[in-house]
C-alpha positions in Angstrom: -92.3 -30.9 280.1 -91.2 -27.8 277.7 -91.6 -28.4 273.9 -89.3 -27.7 271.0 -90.9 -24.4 270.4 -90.5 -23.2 273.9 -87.0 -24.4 273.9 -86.2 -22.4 270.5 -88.1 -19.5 272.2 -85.9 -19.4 275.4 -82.4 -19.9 273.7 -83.9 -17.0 271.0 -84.2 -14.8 274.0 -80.5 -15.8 275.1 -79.0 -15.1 271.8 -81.1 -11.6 271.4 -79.9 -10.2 274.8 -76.4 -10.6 273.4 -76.9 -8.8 270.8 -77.7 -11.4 267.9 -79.1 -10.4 265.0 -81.2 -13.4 263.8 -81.5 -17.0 265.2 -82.2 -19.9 263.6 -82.3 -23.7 264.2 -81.3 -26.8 262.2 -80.5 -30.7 262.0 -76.5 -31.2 262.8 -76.4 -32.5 259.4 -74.8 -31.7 256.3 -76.9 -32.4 253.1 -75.6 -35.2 250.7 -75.8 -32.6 247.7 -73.5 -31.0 249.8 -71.1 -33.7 250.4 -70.8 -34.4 247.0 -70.1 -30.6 246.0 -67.2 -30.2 249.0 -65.7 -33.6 247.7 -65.7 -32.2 244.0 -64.3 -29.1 245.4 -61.5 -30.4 247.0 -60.5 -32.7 243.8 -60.7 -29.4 242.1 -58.4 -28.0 244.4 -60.2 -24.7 244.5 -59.3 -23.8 247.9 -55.9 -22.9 246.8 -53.4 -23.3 249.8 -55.8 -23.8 252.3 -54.4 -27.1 252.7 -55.9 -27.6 255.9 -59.4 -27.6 253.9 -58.7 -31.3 252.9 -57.8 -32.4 256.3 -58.5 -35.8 257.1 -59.3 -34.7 260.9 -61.1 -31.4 259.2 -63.0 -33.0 256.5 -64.0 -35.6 259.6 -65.5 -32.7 261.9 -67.1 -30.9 258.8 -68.4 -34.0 257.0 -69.5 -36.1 260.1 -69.3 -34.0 263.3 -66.6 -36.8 264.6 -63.8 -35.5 267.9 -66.3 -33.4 269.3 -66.1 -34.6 272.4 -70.4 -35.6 271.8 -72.7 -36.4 268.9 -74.6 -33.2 268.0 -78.1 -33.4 267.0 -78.7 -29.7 266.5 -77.5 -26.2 265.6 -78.1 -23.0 266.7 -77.5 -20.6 263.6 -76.5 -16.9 265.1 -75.9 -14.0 262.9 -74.4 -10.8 263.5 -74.6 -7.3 261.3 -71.2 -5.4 261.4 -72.6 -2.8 258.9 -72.5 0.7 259.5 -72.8 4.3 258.0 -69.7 5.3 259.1 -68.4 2.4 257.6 -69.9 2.7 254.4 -68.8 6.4 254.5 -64.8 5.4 255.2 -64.8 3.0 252.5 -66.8 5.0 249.9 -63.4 7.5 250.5 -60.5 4.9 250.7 -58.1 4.3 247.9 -56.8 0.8 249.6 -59.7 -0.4 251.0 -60.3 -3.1 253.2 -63.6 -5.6 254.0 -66.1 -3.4 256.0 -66.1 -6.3 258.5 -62.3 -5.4 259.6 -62.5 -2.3 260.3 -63.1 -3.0 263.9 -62.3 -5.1 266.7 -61.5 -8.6 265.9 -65.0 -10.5 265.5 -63.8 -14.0 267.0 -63.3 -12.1 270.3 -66.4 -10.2 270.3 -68.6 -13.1 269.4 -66.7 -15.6 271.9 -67.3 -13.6 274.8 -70.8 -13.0 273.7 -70.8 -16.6 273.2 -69.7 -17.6 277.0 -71.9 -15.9 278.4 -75.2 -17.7 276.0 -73.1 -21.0 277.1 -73.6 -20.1 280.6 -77.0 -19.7 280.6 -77.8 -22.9 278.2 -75.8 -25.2 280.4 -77.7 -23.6 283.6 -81.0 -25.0 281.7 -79.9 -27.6 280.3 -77.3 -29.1 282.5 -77.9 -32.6 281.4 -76.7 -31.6 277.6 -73.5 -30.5 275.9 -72.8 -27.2 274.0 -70.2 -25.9 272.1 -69.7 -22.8 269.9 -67.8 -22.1 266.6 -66.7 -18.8 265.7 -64.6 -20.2 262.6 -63.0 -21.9 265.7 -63.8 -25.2 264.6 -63.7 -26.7 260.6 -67.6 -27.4 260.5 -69.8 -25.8 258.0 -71.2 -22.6 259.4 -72.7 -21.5 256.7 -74.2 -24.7 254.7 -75.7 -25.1 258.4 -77.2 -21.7 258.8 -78.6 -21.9 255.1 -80.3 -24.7 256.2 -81.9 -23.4 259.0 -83.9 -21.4 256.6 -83.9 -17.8 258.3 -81.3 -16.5 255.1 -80.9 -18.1 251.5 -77.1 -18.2 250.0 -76.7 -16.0 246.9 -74.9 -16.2 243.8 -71.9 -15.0 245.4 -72.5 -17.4 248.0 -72.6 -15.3 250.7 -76.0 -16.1 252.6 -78.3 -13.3 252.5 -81.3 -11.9 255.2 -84.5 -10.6 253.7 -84.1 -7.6 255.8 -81.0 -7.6 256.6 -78.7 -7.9 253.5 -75.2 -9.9 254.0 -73.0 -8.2 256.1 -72.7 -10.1 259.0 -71.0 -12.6 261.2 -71.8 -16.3 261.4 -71.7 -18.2 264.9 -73.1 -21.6 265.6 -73.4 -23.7 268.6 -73.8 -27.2 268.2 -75.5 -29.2 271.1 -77.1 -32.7 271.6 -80.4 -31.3 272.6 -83.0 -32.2 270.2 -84.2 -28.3 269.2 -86.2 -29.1 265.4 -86.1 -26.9 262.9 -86.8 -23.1 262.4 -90.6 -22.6 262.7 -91.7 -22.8 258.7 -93.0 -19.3 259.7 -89.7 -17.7 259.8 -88.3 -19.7 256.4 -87.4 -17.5 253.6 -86.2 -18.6 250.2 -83.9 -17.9 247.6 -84.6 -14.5 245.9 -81.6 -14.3 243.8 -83.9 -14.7 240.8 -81.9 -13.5 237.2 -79.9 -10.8 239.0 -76.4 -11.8 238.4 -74.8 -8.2 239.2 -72.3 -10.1 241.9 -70.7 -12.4 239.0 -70.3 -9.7 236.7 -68.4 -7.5 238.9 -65.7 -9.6 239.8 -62.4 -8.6 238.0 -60.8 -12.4 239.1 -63.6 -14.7 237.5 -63.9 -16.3 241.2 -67.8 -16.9 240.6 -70.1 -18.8 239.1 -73.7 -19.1 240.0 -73.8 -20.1 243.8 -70.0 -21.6 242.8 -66.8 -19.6 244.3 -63.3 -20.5 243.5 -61.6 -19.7 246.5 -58.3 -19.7 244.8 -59.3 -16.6 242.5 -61.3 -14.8 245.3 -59.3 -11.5 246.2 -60.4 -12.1 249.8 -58.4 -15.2 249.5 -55.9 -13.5 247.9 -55.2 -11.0 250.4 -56.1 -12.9 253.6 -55.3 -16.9 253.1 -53.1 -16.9 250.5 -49.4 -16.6 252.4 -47.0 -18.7 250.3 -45.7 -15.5 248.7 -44.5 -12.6 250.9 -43.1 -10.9 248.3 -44.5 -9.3 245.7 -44.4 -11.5 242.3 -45.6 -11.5 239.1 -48.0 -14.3 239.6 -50.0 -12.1 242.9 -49.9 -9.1 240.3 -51.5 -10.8 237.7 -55.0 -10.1 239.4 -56.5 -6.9 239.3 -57.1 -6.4 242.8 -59.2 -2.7 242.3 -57.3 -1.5 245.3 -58.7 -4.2 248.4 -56.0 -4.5 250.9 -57.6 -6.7 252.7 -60.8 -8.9 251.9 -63.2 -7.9 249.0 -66.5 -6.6 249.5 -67.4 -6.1 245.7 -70.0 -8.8 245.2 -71.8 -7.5 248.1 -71.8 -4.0 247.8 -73.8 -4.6 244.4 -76.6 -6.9 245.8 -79.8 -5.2 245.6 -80.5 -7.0 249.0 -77.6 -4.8 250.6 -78.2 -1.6 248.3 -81.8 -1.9 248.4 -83.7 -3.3 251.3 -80.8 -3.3 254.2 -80.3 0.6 253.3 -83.8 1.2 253.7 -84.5 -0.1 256.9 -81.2 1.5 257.9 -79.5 -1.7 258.8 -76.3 -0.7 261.6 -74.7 -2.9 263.8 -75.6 -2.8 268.0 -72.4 -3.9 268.8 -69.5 -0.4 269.4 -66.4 -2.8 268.5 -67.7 -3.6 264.8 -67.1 0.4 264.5 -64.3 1.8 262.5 -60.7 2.6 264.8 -60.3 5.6 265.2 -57.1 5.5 263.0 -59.0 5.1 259.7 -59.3 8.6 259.8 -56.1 9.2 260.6 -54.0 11.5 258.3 -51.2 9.9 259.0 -51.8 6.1 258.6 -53.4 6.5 255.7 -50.0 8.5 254.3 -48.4 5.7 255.0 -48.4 2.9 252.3 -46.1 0.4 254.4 -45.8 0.1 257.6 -42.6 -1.7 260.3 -43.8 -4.3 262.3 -44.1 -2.4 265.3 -46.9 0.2 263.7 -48.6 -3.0 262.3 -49.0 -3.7 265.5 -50.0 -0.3 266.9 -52.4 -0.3 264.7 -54.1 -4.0 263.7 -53.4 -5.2 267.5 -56.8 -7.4 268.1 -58.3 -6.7 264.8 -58.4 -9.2 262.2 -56.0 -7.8 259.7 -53.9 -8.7 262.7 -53.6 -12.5 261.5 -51.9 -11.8 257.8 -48.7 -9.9 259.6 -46.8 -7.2 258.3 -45.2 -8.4 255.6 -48.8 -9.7 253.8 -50.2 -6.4 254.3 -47.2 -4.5 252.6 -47.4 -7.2 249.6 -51.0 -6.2 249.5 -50.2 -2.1 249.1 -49.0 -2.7 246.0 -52.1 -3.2 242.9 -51.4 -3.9 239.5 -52.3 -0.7 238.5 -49.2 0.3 240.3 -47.1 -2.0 239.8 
């Protein structure tokens, strides 16, 4: 009968052959420290109007693991780098600039078909046990999960962060019932944040707080989630947005784990799709400060600036600076 270990070994393999930057493997189980911080932050209302945060039914799945379908017992923690030079080159020259990870094709699509296929082959081992994949598909904790599993450490910013591989990539997880253990104490890092604090000194909103983000200051949120106002108004221009569109990347691109070690070992993404359209470089969409619906589409069709709409990312081309 095949162990743990050999188990971890053969869905590692799996997860590699698509592409997968790192692997890791944890408990399907959400620490009571946890608990107690996600409860305090939805008192505190910091995740602004993401109502659907404080869900009953979402707070159930992300809490507990209930309506599942089965009761998981562990998780397969799957990252993926989007970084790339030519990224890093686009936005070191953009005025409105957007979160390196959109400027490609839309990661839920890329990672779900790369995600069928590792379903495939786990259910052709393991026919006996259930499987499921979350690509933010599914309210669950990704990345309280994949901190667990001990292969990254979550920073200041709270992003979680790869020895050698910085921060910038995408989080996957599939949840099973097949008793997998834990990452091999081997292949554990731990948190090497130390007294840097260069991510919660440059943020112009005063979102962060030591390993604390308040989602309802966070210009990611501000461009991306937060959709009650359409136009723009004098409370979205109160913020000093420093010209992001779409997404922030400022707390990142200041982590000596990003500047530092990723750059060195010349950390780029395997995957063609997580590289910049074509368009980017495009005279004449980047002369063009609003766009109609139909060149929103043109343009953002299966990317994920796609899910604001056209009339978010037009209330988003204007900063305070110009306002």
């Amino acid at each position: 009968m095949a162990t743990q270990s050999q188990y971890q070994s053969q869905i590692k393999s799996l997860c590699m052959k698509e592409g997968f930057s790192f692997v890791g493997f944890a408990k399907a189980s959400i620490p009571e420290k946890d608990l107690t911080f996600l409860e305090t932050w939805i008192l505190e209302k910091k995740f602004g109007n993401m109502d659907w945060f404080a869900k009953d039914h979402a707070i159930a799945i992300r809490n507990r693991f209930e309506n599942l379908g089965f009761a998981p017992k562990s998780a397969i923690c799957m990252g993926f780098v989007y970084r790339s030079s030519e990224g890093e080159t686009l936005l070191s020259q953009m005025e409105r600039k957007v979160s390196r990870y959109a400027l490609g094709t839309d990661y839920h699509i890329v990672l779900r078909n790369k995600g069928n296929l590792i379903l495939k082959a786990l259910r052709k081992l393991f026919p006996t046990n259930q499987f499921r994949q979350s690509v933010d598909s599914l309210p669950i904790a990704e990345k309280i999960l994949t901190r667990e599993s001990g292969v990254v450490w979550q920073g200041k910013h709270t992003n979680l962060i790869h020895p050698k591989l910085g921060s910038y990539f995408f989080l996957s997880i599939i949840l099973t019932d097949l008793e997998l253990g834990e990452t091999p104490k081997e292949e554990i890092t731990t948190d090497h944040c130390g007294s840097c604090r260069r991510c919660l000194d440059v943020c112009p909103t005063n979102a962060l707080e030591p390993y604390q983000l308040d989602a309802s200051k966070c210009i990611s949120y501000l461009t991306i989630e937060d959709r009650m106002e359409s136009e723009v108004t004098e409370s979205f221009l109160k913020w000093d947005r420093k010209g992001w569109v779409y997404g922030c990347d400022l707390c990142q691109e200041v982590c000596p784990w990003n500047e530092g070690i990723a750059k060195r070992n010349q950390v780029e993404t395997n995957e063609p799709s997580f590289l910049p359209k074509e368009f980017w470089n495009d005279p004449s969409f980047l002369s063009k400060e609003f766009l109609s619906e139909e060149e929103f589409k043109g343009y953002f069709e299966k990317t994920p600036i796609e899910r604001i709409g056209v009339s978010i990312w037009n209330r988003n081309q204007v900063n305070k600076k110009n306002s």
